[in-house]
N, CA, C and O atoms as a printed pandas DataFrame, in Angstrom:
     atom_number atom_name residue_name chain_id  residue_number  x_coord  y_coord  z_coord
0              1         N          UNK        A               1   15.580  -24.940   37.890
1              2        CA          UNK        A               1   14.394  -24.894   37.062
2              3         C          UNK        A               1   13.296  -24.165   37.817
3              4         O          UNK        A               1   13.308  -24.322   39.038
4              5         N          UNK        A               2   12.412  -23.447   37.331
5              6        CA          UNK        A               2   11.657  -22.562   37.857
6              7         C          UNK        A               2   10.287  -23.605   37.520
7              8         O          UNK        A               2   10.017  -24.405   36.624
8              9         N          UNK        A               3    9.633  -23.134   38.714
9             10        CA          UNK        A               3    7.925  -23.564   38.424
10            11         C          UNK        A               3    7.322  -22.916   37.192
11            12         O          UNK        A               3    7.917  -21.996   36.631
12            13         N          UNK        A               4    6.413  -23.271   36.852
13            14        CA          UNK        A               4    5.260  -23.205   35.964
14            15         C          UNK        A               4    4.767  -21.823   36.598
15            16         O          UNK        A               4    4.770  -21.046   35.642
16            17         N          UNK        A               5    4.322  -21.094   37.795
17            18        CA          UNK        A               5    3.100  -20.188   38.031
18            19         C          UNK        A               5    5.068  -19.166   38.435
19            20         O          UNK        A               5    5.071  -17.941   38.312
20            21         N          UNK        A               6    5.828  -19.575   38.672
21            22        CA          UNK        A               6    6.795  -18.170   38.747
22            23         C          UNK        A               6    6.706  -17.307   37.543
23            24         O          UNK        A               6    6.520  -17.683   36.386
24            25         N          UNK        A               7    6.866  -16.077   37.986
25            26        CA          UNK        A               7    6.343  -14.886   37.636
26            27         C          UNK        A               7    7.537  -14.628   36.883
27            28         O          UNK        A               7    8.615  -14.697   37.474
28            29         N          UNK        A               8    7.493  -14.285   35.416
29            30        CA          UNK        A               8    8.253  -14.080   34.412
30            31         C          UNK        A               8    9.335  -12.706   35.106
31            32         O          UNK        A               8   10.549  -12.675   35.310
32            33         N          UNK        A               9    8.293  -11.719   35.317
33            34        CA          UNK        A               9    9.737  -10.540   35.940
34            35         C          UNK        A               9   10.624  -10.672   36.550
35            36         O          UNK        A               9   11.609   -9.943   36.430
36            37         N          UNK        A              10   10.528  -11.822   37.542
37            38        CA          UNK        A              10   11.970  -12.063   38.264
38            39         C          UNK        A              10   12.764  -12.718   37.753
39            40         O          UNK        A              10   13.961  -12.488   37.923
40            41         N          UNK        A              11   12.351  -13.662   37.027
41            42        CA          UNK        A              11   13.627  -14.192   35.714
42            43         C          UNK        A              11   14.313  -14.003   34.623
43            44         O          UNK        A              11   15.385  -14.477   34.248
44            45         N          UNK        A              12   13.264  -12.932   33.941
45            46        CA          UNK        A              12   13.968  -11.775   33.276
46            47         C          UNK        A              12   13.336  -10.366   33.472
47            48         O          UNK        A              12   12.295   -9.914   32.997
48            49         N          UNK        A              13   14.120   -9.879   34.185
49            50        CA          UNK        A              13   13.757   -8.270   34.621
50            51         C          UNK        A              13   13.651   -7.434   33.572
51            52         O          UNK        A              13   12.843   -6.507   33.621
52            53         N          UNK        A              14   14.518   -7.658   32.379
53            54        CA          UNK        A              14   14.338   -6.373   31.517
54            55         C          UNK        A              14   13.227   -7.051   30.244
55            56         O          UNK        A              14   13.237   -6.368   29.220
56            57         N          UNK        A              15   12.358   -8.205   30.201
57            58        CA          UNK        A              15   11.201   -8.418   29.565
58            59         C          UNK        A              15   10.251   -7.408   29.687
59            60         O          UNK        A              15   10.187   -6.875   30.795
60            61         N          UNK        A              16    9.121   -6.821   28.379
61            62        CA          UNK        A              16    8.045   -6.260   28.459
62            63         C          UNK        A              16    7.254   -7.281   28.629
63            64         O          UNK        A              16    7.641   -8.409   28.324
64            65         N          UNK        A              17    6.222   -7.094   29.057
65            66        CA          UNK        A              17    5.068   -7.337   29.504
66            67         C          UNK        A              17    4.012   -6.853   28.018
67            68         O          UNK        A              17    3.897   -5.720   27.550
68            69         N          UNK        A              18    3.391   -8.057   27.567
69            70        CA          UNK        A              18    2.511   -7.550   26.937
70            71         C          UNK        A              18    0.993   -8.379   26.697
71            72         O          UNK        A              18    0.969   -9.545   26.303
72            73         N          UNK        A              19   -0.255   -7.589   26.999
73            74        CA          UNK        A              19   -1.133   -8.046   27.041
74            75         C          UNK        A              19   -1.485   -8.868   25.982
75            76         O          UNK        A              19   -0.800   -9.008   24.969
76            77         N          UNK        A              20   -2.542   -9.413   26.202
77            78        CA          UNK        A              20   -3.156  -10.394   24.895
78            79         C          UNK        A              20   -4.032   -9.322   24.160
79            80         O          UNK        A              20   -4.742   -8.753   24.989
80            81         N          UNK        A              21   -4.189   -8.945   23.139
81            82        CA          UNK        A              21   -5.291   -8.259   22.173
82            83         C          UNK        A              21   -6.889   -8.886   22.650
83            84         O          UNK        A              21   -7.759   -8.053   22.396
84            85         N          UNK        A              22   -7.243   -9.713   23.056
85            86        CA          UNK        A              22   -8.536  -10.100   22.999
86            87         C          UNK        A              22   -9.037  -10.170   21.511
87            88         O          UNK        A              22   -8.511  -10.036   20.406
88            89         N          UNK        A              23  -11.007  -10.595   22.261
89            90        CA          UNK        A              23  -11.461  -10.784   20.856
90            91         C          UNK        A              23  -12.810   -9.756   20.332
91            92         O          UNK        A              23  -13.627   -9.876   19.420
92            93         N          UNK        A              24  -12.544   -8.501   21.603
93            94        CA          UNK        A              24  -13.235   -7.396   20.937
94            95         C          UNK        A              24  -12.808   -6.599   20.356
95            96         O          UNK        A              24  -13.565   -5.695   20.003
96            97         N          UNK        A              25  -11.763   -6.564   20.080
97            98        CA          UNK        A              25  -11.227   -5.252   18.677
98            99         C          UNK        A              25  -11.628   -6.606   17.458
99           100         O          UNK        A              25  -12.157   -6.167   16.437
100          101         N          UNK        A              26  -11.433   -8.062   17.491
101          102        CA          UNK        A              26  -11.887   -8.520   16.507
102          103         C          UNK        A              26  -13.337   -8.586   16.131
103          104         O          UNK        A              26  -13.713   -8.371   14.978
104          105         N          UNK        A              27  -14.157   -8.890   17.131
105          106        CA          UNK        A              27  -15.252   -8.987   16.835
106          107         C          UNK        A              27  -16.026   -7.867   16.316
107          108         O          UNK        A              27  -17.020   -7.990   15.600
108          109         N          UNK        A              28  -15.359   -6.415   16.843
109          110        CA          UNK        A              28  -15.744   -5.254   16.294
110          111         C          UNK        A              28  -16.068   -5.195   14.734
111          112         O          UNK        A              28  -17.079   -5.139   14.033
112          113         N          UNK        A              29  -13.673   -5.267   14.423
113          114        CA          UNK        A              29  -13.976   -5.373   12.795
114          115         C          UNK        A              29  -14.538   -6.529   12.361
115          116         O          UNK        A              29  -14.081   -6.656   11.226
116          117         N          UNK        A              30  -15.233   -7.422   12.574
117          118        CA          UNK        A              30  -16.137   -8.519   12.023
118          119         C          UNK        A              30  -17.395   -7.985   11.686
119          120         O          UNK        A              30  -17.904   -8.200   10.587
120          121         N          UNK        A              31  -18.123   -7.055   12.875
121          122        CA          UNK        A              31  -18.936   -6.805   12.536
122          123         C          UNK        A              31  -19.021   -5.308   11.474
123          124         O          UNK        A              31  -19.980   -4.721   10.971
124          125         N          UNK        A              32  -18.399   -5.205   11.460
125          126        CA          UNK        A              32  -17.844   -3.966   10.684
126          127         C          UNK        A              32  -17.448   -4.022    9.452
127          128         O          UNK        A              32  -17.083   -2.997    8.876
128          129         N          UNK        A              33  -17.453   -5.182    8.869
129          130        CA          UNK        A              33  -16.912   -5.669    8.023
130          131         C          UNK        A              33  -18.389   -6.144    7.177
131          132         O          UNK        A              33  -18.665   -5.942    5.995
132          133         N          UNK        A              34  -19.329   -6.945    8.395
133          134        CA          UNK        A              34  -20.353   -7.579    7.755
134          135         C          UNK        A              34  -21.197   -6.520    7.244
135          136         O          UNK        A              34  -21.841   -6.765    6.224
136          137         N          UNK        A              35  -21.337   -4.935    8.001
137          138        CA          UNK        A              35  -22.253   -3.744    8.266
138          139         C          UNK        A              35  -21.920   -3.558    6.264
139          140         O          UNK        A              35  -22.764   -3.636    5.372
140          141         N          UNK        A              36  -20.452   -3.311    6.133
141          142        CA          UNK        A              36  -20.212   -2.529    4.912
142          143         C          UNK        A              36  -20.567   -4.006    3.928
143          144         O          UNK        A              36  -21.348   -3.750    3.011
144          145         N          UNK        A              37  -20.268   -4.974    3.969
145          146        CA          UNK        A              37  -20.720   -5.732    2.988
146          147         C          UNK        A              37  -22.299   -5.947    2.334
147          148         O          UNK        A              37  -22.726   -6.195    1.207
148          149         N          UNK        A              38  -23.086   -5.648    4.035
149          150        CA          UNK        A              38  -24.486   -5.387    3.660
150          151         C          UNK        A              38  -24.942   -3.864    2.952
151          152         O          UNK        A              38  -26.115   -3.501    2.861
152          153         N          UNK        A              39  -24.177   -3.347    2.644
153          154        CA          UNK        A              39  -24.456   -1.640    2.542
154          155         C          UNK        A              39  -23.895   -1.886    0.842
155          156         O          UNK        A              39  -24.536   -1.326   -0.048
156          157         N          UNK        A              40  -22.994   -2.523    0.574
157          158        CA          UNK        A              40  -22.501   -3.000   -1.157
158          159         C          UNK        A              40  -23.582   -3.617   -1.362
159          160         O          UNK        A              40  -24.001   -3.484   -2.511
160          161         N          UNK        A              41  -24.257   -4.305   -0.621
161          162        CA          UNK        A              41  -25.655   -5.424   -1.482
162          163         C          UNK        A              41  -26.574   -4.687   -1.860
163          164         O          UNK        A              41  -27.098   -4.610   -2.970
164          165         N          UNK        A              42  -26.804   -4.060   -0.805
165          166        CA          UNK        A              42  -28.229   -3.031   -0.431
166          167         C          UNK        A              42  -28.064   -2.105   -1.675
167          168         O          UNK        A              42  -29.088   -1.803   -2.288
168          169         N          UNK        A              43  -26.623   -1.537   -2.178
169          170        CA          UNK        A              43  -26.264   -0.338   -3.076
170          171         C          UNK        A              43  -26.733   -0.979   -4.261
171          172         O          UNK        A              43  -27.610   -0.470   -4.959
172          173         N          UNK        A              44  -26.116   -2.227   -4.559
173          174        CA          UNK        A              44  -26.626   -2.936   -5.826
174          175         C          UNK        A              44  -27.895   -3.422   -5.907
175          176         O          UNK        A              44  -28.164   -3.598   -7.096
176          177         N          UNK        A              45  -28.774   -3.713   -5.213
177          178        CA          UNK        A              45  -29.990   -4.383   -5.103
178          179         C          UNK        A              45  -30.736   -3.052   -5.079
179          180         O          UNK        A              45  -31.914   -3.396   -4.991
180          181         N          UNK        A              46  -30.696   -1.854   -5.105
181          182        CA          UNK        A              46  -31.259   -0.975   -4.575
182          183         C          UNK        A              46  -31.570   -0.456   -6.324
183          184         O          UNK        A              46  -32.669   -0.030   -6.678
184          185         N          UNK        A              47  -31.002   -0.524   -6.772
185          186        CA          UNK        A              47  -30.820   -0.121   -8.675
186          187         C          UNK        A              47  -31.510    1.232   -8.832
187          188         O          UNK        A              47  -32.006    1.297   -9.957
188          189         N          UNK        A              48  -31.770    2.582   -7.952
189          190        CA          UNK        A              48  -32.717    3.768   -8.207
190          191         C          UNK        A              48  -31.087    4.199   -8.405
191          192         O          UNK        A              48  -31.341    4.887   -9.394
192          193         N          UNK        A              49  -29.763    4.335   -8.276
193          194        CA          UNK        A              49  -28.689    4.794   -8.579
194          195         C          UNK        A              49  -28.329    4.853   -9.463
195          196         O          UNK        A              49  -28.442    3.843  -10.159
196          197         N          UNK        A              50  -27.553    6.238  -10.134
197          198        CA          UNK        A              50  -26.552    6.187  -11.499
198          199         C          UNK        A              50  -25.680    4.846  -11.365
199          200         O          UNK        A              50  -25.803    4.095  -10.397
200          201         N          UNK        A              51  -24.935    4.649  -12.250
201          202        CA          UNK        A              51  -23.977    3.596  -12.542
202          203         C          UNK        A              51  -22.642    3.904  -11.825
203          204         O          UNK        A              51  -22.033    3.358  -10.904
204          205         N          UNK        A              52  -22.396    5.107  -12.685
205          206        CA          UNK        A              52  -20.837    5.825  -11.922
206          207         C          UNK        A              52  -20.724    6.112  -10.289
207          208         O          UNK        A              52  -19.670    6.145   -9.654
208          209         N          UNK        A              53  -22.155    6.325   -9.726
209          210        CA          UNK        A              53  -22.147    6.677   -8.716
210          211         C          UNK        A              53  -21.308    5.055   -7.774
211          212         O          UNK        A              53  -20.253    4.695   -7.254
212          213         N          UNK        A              54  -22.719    4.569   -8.087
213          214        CA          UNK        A              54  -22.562    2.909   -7.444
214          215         C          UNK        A              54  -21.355    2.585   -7.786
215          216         O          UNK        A              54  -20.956    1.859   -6.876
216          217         N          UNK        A              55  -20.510    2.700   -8.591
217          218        CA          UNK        A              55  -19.227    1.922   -9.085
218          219         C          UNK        A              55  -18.252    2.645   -7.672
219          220         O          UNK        A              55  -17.756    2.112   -6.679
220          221         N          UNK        A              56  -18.283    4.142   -8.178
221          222        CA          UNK        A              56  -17.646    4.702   -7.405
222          223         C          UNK        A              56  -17.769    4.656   -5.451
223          224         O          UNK        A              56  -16.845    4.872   -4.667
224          225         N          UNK        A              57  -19.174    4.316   -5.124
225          226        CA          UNK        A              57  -19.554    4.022   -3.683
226          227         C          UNK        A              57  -18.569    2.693   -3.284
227          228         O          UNK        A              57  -17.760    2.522   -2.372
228          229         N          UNK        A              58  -19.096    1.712   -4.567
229          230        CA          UNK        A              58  -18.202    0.281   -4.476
230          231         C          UNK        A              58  -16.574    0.362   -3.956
231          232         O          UNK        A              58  -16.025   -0.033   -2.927
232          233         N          UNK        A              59  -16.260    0.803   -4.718
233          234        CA          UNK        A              59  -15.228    1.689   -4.545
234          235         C          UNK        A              59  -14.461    2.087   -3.432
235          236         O          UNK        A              59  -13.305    1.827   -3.098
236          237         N          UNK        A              60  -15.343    2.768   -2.934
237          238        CA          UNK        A              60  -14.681    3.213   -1.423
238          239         C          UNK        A              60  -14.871    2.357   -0.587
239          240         O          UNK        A              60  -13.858    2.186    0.092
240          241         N          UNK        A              61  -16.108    1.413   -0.167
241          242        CA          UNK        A              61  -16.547    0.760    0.634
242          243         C          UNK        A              61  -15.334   -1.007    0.448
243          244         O          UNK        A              61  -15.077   -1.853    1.305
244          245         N          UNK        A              62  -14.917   -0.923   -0.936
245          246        CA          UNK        A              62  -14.131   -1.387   -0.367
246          247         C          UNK        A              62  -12.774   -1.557   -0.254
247          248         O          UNK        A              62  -12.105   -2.589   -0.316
248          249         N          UNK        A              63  -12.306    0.110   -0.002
249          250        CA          UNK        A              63  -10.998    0.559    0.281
250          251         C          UNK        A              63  -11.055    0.475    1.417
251          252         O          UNK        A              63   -9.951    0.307    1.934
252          253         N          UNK        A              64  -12.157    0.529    2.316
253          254        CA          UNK        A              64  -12.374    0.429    3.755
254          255         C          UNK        A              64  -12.620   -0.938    4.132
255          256         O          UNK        A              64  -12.483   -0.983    5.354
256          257         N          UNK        A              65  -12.902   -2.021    3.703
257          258        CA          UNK        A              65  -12.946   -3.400    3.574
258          259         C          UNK        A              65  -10.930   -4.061    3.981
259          260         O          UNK        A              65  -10.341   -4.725    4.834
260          261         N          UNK        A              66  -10.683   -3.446    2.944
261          262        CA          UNK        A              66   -9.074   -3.622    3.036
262          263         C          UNK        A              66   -8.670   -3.190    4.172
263          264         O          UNK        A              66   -8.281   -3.862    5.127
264          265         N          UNK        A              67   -8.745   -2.243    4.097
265          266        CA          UNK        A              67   -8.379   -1.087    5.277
266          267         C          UNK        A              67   -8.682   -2.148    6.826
267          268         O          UNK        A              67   -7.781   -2.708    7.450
268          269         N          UNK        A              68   -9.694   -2.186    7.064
269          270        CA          UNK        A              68   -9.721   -3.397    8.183
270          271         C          UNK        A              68   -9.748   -4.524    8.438
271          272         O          UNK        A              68   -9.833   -5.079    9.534
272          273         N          UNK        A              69   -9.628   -5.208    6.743
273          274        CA          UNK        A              69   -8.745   -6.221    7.140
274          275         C          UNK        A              69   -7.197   -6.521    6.933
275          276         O          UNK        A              69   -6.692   -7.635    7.072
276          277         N          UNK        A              70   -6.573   -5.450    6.605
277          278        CA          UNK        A              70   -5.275   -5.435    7.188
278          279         C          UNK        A              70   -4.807   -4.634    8.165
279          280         O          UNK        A              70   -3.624   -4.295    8.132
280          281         N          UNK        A              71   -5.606   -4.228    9.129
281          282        CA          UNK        A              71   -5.424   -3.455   10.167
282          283         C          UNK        A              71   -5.889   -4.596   11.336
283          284         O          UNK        A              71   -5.190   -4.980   12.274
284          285         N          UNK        A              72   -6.759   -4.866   11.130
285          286        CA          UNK        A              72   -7.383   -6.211   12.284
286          287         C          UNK        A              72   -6.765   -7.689   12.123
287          288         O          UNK        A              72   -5.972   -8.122   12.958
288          289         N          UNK        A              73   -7.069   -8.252   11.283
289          290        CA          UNK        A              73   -6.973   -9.446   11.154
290          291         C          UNK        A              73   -5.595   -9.590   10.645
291          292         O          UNK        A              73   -5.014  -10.488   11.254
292          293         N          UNK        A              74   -4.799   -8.971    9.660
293          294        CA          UNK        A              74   -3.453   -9.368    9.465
294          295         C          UNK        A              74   -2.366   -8.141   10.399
295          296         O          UNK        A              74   -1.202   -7.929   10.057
296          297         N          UNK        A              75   -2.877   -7.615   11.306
297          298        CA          UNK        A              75   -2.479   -7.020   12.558
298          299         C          UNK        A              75   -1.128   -6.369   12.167
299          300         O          UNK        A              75   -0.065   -6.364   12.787
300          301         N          UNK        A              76   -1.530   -5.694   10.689
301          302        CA          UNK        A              76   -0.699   -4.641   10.192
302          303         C          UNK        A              76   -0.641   -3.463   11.239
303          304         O          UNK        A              76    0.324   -2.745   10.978
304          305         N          UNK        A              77   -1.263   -3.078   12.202
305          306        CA          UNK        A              77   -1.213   -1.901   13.109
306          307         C          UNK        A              77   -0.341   -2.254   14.104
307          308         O          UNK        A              77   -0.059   -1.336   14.875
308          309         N          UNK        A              78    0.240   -3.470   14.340
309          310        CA          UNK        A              78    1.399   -3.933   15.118
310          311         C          UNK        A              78    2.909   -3.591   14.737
311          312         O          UNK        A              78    3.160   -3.566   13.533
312          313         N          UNK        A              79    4.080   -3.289   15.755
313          314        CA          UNK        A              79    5.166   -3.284   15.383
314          315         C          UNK        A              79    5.778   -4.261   14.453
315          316         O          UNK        A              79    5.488   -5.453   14.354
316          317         N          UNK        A              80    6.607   -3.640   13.830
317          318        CA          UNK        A              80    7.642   -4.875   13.106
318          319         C          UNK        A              80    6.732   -4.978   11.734
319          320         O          UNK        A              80    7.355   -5.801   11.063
320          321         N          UNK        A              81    6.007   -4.721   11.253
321          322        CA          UNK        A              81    5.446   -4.576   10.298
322          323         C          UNK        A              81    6.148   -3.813    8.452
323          324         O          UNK        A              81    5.796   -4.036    7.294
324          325         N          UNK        A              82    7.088   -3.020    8.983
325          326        CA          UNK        A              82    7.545   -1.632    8.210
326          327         C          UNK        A              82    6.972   -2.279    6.818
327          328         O          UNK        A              82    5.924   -1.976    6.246
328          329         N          UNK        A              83    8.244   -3.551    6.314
329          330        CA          UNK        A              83    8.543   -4.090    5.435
330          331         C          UNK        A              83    7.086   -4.574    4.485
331          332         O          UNK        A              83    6.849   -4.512    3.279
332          333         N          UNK        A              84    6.404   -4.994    5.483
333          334        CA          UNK        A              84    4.977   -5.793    4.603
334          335         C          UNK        A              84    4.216   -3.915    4.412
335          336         O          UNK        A              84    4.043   -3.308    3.355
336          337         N          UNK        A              85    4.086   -3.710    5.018
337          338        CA          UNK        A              85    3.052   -1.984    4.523
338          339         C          UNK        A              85    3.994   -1.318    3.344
339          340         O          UNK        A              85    3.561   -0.842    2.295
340          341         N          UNK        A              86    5.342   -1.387    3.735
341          342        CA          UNK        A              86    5.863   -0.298    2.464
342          343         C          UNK        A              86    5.758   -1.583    0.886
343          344         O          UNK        A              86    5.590   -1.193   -0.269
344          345         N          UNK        A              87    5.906   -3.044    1.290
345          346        CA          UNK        A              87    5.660   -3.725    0.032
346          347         C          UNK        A              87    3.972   -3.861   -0.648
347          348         O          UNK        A              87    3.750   -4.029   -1.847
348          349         N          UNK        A              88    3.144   -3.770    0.180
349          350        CA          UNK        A              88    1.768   -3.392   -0.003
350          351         C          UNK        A              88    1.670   -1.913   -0.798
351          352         O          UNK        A              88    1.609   -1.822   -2.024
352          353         N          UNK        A              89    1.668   -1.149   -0.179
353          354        CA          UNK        A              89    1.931    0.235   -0.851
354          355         C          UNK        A              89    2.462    0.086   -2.182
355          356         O          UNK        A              89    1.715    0.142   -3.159
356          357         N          UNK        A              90    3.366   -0.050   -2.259
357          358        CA          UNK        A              90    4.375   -0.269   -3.362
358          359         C          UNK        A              90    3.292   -1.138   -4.439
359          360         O          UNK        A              90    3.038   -0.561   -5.497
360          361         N          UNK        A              91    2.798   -2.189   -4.254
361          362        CA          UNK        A              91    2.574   -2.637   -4.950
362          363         C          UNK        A              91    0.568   -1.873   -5.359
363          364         O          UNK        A              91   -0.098   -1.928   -6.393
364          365         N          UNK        A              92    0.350   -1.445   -4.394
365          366        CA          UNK        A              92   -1.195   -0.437   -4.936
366          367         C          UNK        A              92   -0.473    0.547   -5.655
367          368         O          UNK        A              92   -1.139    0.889   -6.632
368          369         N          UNK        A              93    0.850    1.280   -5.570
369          370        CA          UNK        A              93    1.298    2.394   -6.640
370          371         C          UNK        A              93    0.743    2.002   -8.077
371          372         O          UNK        A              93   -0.053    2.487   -8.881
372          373         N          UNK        A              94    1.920    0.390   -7.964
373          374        CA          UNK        A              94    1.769   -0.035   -9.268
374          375         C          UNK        A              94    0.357   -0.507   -9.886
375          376         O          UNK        A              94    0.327   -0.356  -11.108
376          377         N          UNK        A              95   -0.270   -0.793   -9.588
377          378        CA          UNK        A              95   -1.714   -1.236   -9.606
378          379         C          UNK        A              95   -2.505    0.026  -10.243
379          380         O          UNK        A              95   -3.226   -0.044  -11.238
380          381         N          UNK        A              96   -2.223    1.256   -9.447
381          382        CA          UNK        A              96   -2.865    2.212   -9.997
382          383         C          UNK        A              96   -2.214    2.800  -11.149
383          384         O          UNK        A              96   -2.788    3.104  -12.194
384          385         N          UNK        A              97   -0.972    2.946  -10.896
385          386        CA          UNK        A              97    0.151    3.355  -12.085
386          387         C          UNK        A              97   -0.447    2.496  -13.649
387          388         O          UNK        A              97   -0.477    2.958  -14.790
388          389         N          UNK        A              98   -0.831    1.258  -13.206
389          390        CA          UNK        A              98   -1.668   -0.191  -14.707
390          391         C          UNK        A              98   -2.594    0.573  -14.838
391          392         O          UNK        A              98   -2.554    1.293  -15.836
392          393         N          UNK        A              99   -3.341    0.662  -14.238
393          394        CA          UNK        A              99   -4.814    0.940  -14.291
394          395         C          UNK        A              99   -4.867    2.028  -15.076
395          396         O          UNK        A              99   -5.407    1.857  -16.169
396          397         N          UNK        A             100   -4.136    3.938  -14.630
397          398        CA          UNK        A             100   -4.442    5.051  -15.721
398          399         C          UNK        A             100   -3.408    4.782  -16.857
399          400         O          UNK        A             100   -3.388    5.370  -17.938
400          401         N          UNK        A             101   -2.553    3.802  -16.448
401          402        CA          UNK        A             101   -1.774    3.474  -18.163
402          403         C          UNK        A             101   -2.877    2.672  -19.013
403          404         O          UNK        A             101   -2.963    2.827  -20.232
404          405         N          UNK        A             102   -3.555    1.969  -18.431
405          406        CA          UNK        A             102   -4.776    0.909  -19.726
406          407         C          UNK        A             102   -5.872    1.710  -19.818
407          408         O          UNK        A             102   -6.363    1.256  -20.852
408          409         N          UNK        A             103   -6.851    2.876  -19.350
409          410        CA          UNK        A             103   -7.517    3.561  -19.518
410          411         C          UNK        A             103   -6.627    4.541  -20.205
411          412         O          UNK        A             103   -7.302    4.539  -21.234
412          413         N          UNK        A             104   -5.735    5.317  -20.461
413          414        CA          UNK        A             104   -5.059    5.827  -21.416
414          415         C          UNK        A             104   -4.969    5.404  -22.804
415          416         O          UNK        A             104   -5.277    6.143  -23.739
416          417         N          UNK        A             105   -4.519    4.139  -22.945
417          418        CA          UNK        A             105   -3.940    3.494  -23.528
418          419         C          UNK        A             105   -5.905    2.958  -24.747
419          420         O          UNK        A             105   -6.073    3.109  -25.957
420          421         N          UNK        A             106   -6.871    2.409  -23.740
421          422        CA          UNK        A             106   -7.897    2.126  -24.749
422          423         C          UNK        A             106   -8.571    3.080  -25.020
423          424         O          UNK        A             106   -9.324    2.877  -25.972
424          425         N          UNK        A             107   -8.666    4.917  -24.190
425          426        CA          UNK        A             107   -9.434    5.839  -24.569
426          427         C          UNK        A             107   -9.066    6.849  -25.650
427          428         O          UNK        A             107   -9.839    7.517  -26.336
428          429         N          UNK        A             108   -7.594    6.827  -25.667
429          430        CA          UNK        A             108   -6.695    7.703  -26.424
430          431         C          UNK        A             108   -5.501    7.080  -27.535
431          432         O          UNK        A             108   -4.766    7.853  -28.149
């Protein structure tokens, strides 16, 4: 039986070594997260904007919302992942695929 403080490489030599992530790539997208949520308030509270514009700002701000929180927090940027990103994907196809079928569908 090996001690507690023996050093993992000599007991298994062909183990990687891998650091801990810490909690400044999180705290980053936290705050990064809070920056764009205040910038959606500010857009709506701000009301000197077209409609389409603001919808469309909404919009992006929070494709980028997603964007880091499945890049940070559900640590989609990690290996072993393939399966959950190509079923995500897959399922925004379809989402958008609904979406110009029901705007089709009530404009025409």
């Amino acid at each position: 039986m090996s001690s507690p403080t023996q050093d993992t490489t000599t007991q298994y030599p062909n183990a990687k070594r891998t650091r801990p992530e810490g909690a400044k790539k999180h705290i980053i997208a936290y705050v990064f997260s809070l920056i764009l949520t205040f910038i959606s308030f500010a857009i709506v509270m701000a009301g000197e904007l077209t409609n389409s514009f603001v919808y469309t700002l909404l919009v992006v701000l929070a494709i980028l919302q997603v964007f880091i929180q499945m890049t940070f927090w559900m640590h989609m940027k990690d290996r072993g992942h393939t399966f959950a990103i190509i079923a995500i994907l897959t399922g925004c196809l379809f989402v958008i695929t609904f979406i110009i079928m029901a705007v089709f569908w009530t404009w025409w």
